[in-house]
C-alpha positions in Angstrom: -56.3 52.2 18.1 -56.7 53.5 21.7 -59.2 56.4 22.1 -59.2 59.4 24.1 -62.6 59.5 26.8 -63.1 63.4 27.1 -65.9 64.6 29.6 -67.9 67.6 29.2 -71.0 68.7 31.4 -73.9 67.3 29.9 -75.5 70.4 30.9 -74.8 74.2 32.6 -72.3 76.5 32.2 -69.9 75.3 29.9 -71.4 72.7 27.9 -72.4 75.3 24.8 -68.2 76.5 24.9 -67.3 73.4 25.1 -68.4 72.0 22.4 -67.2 74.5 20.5 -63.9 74.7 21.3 -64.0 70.8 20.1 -65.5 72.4 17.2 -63.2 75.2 16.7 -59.8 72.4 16.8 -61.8 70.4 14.0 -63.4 67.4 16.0 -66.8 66.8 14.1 -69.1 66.1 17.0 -72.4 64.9 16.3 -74.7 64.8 18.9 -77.8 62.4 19.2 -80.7 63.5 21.4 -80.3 62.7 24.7 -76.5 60.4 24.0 -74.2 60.4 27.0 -71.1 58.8 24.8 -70.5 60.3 21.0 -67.8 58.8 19.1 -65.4 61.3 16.9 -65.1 60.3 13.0 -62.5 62.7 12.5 -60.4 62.4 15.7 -59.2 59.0 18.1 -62.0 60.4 20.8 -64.8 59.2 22.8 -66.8 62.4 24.1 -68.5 61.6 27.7 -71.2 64.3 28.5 -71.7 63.5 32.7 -73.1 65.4 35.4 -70.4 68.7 36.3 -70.1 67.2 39.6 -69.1 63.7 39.0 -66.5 64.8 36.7 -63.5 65.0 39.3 -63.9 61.6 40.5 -64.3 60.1 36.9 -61.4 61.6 36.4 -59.3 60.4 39.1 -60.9 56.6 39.1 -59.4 56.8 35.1 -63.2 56.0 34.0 -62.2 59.4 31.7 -58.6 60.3 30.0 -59.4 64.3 30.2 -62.0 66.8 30.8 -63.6 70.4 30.2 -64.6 71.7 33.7 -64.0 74.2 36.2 -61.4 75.1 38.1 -63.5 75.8 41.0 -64.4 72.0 41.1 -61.4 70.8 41.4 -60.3 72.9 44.3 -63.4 72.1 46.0 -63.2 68.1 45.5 -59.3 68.0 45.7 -58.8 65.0 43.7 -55.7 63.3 42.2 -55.8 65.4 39.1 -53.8 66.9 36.8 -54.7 70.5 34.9 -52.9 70.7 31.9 -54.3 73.7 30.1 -56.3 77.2 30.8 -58.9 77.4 28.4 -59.8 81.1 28.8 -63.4 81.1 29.0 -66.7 80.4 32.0 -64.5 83.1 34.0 -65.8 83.1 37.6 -64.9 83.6 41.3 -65.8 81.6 44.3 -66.8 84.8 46.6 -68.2 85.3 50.2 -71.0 88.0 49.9 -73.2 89.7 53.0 -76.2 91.3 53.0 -75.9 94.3 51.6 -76.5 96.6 54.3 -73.9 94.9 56.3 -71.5 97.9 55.6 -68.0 96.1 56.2 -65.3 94.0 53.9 -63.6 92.2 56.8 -63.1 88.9 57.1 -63.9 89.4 60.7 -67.3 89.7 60.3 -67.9 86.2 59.6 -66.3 85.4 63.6 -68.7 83.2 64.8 -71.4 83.2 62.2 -73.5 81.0 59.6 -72.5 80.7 56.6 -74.3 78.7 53.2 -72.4 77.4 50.5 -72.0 74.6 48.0 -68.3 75.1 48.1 -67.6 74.2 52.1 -64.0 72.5 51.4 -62.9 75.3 49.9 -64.6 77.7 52.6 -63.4 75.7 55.3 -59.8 75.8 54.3 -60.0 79.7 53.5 -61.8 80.2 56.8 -58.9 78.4 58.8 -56.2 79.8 56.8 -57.5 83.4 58.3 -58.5 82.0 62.1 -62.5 82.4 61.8 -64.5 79.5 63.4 -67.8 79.8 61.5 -71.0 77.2 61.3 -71.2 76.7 57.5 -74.2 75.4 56.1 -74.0 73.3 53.0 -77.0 73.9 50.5 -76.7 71.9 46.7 -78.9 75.2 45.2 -80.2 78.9 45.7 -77.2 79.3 48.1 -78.3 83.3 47.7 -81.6 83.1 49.7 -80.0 81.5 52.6 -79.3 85.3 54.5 -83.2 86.4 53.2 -84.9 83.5 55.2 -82.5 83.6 58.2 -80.4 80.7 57.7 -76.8 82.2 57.4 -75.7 85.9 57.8 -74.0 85.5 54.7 -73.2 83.4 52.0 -70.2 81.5 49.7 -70.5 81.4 46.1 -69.8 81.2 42.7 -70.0 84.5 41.3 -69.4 85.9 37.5 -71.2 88.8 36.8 -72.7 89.6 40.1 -76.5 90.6 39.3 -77.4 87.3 41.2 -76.4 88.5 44.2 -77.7 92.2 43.1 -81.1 90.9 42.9 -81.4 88.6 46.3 -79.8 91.9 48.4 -76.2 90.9 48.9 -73.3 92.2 47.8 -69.5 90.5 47.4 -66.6 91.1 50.2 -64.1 89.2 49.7 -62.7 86.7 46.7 -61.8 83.1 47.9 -60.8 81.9 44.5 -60.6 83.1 40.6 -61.7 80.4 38.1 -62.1 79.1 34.7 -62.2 76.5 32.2 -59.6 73.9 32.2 -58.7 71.0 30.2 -57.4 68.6 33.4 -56.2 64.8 33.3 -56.3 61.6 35.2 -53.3 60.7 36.5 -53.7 57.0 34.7 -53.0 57.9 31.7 -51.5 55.3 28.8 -48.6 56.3 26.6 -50.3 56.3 23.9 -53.5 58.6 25.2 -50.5 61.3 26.1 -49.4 61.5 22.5 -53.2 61.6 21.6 -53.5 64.8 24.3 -50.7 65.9 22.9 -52.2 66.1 18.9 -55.5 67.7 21.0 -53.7 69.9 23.4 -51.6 71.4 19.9 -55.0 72.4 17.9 -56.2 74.0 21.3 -53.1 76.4 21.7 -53.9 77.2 18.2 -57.4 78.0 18.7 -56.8 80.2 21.6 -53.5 81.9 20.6 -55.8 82.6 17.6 -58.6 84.2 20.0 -56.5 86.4 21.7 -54.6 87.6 18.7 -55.5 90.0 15.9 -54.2 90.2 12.3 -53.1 93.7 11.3 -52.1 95.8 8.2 -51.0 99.1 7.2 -49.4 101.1 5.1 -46.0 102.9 6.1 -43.3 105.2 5.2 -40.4 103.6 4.3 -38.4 105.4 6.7 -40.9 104.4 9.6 -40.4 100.7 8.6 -38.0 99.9 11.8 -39.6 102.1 14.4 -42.9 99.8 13.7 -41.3 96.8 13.3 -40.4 97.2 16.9 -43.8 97.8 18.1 -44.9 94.9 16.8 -43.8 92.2 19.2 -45.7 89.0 18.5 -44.1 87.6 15.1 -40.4 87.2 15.1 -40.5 89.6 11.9 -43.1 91.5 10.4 -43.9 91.1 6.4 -43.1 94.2 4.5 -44.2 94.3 0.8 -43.5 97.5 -1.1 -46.6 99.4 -2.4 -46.7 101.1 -5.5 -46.3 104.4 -4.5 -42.4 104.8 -3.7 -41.5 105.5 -0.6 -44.2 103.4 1.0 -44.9 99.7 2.5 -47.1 97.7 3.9 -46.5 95.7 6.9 -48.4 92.7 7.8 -48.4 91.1 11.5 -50.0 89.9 14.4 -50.8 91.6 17.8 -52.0 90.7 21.3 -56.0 91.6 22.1 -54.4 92.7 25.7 -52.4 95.3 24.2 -54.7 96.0 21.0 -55.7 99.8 21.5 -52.3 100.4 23.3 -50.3 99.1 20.5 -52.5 100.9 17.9 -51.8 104.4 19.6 -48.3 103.5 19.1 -48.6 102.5 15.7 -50.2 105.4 14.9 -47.7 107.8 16.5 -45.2 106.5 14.2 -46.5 106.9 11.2 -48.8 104.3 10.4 -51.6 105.0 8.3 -54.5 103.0 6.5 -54.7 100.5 9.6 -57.1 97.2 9.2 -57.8 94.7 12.2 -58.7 91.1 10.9 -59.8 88.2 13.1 -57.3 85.2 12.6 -59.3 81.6 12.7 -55.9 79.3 13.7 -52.4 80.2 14.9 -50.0 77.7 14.6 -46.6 79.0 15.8 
């Protein structure tokens, strides 16, 4: 039986998550010091752990079915790929940043300077999309010192949280890209690997419908039973058991983490009472 080759950075960013988002759809992965191919007991996989930047091209020379890895790095290698799921998590941007007593957002500024970055295909085509001619400087690391030793007036970068930049005196203008974790496939892939995808792609809807869902109870007047029911817009139909004390329910159901405190207000405004929040593991709709 033919297996699927999944890649994961072997290292960085978004090894730890995932692995356990394998983890969380029930893939038993047992890792050996130092192994760059695992095999899966429990699932038709082959897990690949290679270097985050080699990843794209794997992927497109069909070496590997599928793979964890940033959005970012795709649009930066441009490759012959295929993303075929948001995974929700190692949220990021791909920012140009100034020093931070350069006082102005405009794109202008950057008319005829330097800029450093480990992202220049994805600078360049930014940079002509808005008419600025700029020398760009390509460094592999530390891309945030360039401005502090007089190499570049400012800098393009990945950027999550921010303190980086913070701490080495810049500050972000402008946002080139938003990013994330995505599961993304070769474009050479067999028959029979898409049905196995397919049997992976299923448990990781469920994992992730499950993380951005809550399960929610409460108790309710009877009379209140219809006015809830319709605030509760995830299930096709909430379950109502009757409670011992006539005149009163309780009505089981999920909700959205988006709209969680929104929802609750509403809730409570119509007469729910006794409300409890539980974290769902798996959500198979």
């Amino acid at each position: 039986m033919s297996k699927l080759k999944i890649a994961i950075q072997k290292s960085g960013r978004l090894y730890e998550e995932s692995l356990q988002l394998l983890k969380d759809c029930g893939i038993s992965v047992n890792n050996g010091k130092d192994q760059l191919k695992v095999s899966v007991e429990n699932f038709p996989m082959e897990i690949m752990y290679l270097r985050n930047s080699d990843i794209p091209q794997y992927l497109e020379d069909g070496v590997v079915d599928v793979a964890i890895v940033g959005e970012n790095l795709l649009a930066e290698k441009n490759k012959e790929i295929v993303i075929v799921q948001q995974l929700g998590f190692s949220k990021c941007r791909v920012s140009l940043a100034v020093p931070k007593d350069i006082e102005t957002d405009n794109i202008q500024y950057f008319q005829g300077k330097k800029i450093a970055t480990s992202y220049p295909n994805t600078l360049k085509k930014f940079l002509s999309k808005n008419n600025i001619e700029a020398d760009i400087h390509v460094i592999s690391g530390s891309v945030e010192i360039a401005p502090n030793i007089g190499l570049a007036d400012g800098i393009c970068d990945i950027v999550s949280s921010g303190s980086t930049l913070f701490k080495n005196g810049l500050r972000e203008t402008l946002t080139i890209l938003k990013s994330e974790a995505v599961l993304a496939k070769t474009s050479q892939l067999s028959f029979e690997k898409e049905n196995i995808l397919e049997k992976l792609l299923f448990r990781i809807k469920a994992v992730l419908k499950a993380k951005n869902s809550k399960y929610i109870l409460m108790n309710v007047p009877n009379e209140k039973i219809t006015d809830i029911s319709n605030v509760l817009p995830v299930l096709k139909s909430p379950t109502v058991i009757p409670l011992a004390e006539a005149g009163w329910s309780s009505i089981h159901s999920v909700i959205d983490e988006e709209r969680f405190w929104d929802v609750i207000d509403e809730l409570r405004e119509n007469g729910a009472q006794d409300i409890l929040i539980i974290p769902i593991d798996k959500m198979v709709i």
